[in-house]
N, C-alpha and C positions, 0 to 999 in steps of 0.2 A: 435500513440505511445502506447504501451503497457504499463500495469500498474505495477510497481515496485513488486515483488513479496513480499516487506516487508508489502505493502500496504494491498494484499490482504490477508498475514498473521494478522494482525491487526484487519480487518473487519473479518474474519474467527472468531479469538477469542470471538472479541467483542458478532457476531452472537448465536456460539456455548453456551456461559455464559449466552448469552439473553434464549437461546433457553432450557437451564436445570434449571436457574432460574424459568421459565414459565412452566415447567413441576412440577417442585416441588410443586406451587403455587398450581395446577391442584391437583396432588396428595394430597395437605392439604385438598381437597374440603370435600371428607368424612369423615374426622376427626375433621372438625369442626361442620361439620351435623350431627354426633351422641353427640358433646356436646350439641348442639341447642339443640336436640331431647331430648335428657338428664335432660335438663331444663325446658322442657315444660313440661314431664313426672312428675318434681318435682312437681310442681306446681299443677297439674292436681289431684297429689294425695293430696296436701298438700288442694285443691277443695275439692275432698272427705272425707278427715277425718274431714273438717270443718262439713260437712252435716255430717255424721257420729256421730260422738262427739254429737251434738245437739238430735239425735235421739237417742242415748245410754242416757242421762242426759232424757229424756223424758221418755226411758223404767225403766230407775231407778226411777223416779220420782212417774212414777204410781205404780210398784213395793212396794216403801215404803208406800205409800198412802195406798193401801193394808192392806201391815202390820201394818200400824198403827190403822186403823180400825179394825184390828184382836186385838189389844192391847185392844182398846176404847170398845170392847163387853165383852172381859174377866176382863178388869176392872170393867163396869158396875155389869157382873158376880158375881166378887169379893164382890163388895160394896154391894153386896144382899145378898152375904152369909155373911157377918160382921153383918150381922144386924136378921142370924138366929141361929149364932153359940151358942152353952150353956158353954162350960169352956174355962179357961182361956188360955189354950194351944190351942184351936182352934184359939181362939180371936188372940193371939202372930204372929201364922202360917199363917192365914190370912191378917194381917198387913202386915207380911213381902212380902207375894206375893204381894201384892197391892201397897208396898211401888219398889217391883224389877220390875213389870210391869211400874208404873210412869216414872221410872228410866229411860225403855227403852224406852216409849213413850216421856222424853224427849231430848233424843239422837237421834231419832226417826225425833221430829219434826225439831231440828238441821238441821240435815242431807239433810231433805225435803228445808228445808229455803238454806241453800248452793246451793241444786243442782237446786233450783228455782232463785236464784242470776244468776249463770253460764248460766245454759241457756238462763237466759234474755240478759248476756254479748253477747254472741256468737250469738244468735238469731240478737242482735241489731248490731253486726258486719258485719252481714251476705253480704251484699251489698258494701262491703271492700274487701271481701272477691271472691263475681262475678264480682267486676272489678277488681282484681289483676287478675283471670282465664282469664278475658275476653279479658286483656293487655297484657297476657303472648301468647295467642292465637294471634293475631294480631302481638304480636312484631314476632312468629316462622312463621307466613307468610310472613312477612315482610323479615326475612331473606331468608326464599328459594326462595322468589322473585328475591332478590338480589343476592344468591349464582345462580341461575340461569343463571342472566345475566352476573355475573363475567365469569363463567365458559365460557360462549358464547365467550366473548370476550377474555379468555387467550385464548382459543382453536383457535380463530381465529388470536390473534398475535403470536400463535407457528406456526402455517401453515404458514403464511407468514415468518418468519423466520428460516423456515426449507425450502422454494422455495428459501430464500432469499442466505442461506448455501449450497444451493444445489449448484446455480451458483457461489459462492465464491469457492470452492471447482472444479468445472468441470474451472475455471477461472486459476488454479494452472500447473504451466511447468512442463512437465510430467517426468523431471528429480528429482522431490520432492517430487511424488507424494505418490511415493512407503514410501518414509521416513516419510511425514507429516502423512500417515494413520497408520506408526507404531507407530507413538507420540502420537495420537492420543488414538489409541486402548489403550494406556500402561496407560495414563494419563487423559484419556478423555479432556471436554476441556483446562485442564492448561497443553496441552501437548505444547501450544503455551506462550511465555512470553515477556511480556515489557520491555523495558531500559530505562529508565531514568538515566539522568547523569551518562553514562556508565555503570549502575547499574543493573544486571539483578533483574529483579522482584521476578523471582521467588524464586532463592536460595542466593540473595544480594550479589553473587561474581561480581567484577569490569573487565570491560573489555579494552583492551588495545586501545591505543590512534588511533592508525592506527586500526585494528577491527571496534571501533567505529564511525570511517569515512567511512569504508567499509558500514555500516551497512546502515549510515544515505544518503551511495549513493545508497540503494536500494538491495544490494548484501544479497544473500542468508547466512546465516550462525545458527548455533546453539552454543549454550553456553558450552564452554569447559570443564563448571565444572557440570553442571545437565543435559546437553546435550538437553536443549526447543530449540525449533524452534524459533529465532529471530526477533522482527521489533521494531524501534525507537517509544515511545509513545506519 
């Protein structure tokens, strides 16, 4: 006994929705492998400006050390010439350089104290910091482990789904066949639709009581008002 042709409309559909769902899946594959990648990249830099940061707070650190050693000789300097000056306008000019170098040697030493805090922060983070790189590295293997295997496997349930369509399809009375591949092309897979409680699925007009017996004895028909290809759901 041959199979209803509502029947193999039904499994067609079913097929067809399996088989563009699983393409879609397929097609997300590299849009979600440039967000991964995207993330790891975060990360990777967010690595390096740790190292970074730490070696800029080191180059400033010796930097100011520097300068302030340039301060500590010219104040030395100063407190030599305070003690060779003869009037009172030297003695004034002299204070006040002495008094603006202090000033800056101790904004100077400030500054030193800060960027010697910071880098002990960041220094003592450091190991927070190689394993967030070292967890972000591991969780992006982990996922192309995994997008690997998924991909494997839709690739492998669309083939079989696309053999499986093939013969639903070569299964079709070749009085239909002309029609169901123009519903098809027009509509891809919802060029087929369900009925429930006489109800078309696709465009929710109601079909008549005798139709709907036709339908449910297997009889070929499409919907009067959106014109899908027919079978009881």
């Amino acid at each position: 006994m041959s199979t209803p042709i509502t029947s193999i409309f039904r499994e067609c559909h079913r097929l067809r929705r399996l088989r563009r769902d699983l393409q879609s899946e397929i097609d997300l594959g590299p849009r979600v492998q440039k967000i991964q990648q995207t993330a790891l990249e975060k990360q990777q830099q967010l690595h390096k400006a740790a190292h970074d940061t730490i070696t800029q707070l080191k180059l400033k650190q010796k930097a100011d050390e520097g300068t302030l050693k340039q301060l500590e000789t010219q104040l030395d300097k100063l407190q030599g010439r305070s003690l060779e000056v003869t009037t009172m306008r030297e003695m004034e000019a002299t204070r006040s350089e002495i008094a603006q170098a202090n000033a800056k040697k101790s904004t100077l030493e400030d500054a030193i104290l800060v960027t010697l805090n910071e880098n002990e922060e960041r220094t003592k983070d450091l190991p927070n910091v190689e394993q967030r790189w070292k967890d972000a590295q591991a969780e992006f293997a982990n996922q192309q482990a995994e997008g690997k295997e998924r991909l494997a496997r839709l690739q492998s349930e669309l083939k079989a789904a696309n053999e499986a369509l093939e013969k639903a399809d070569a299964s079709l009375p070749a009085n239909v066949k002309a029609t169901y591949a123009s519903l098809i092309k027009s509509h891809g897979p919802e060029g087929l639709a369900g009925v429930r409680n006489k109800v078309c699925l696709s465009c929710r007009s109601t079909l008549t009581a005798q139709k709907e017996i036709e339908l449910q004895g297997g009889h070929y028909m499409t919907c009067s008002n959106c014109g899908k290809a027919l079978y009881p759901e």
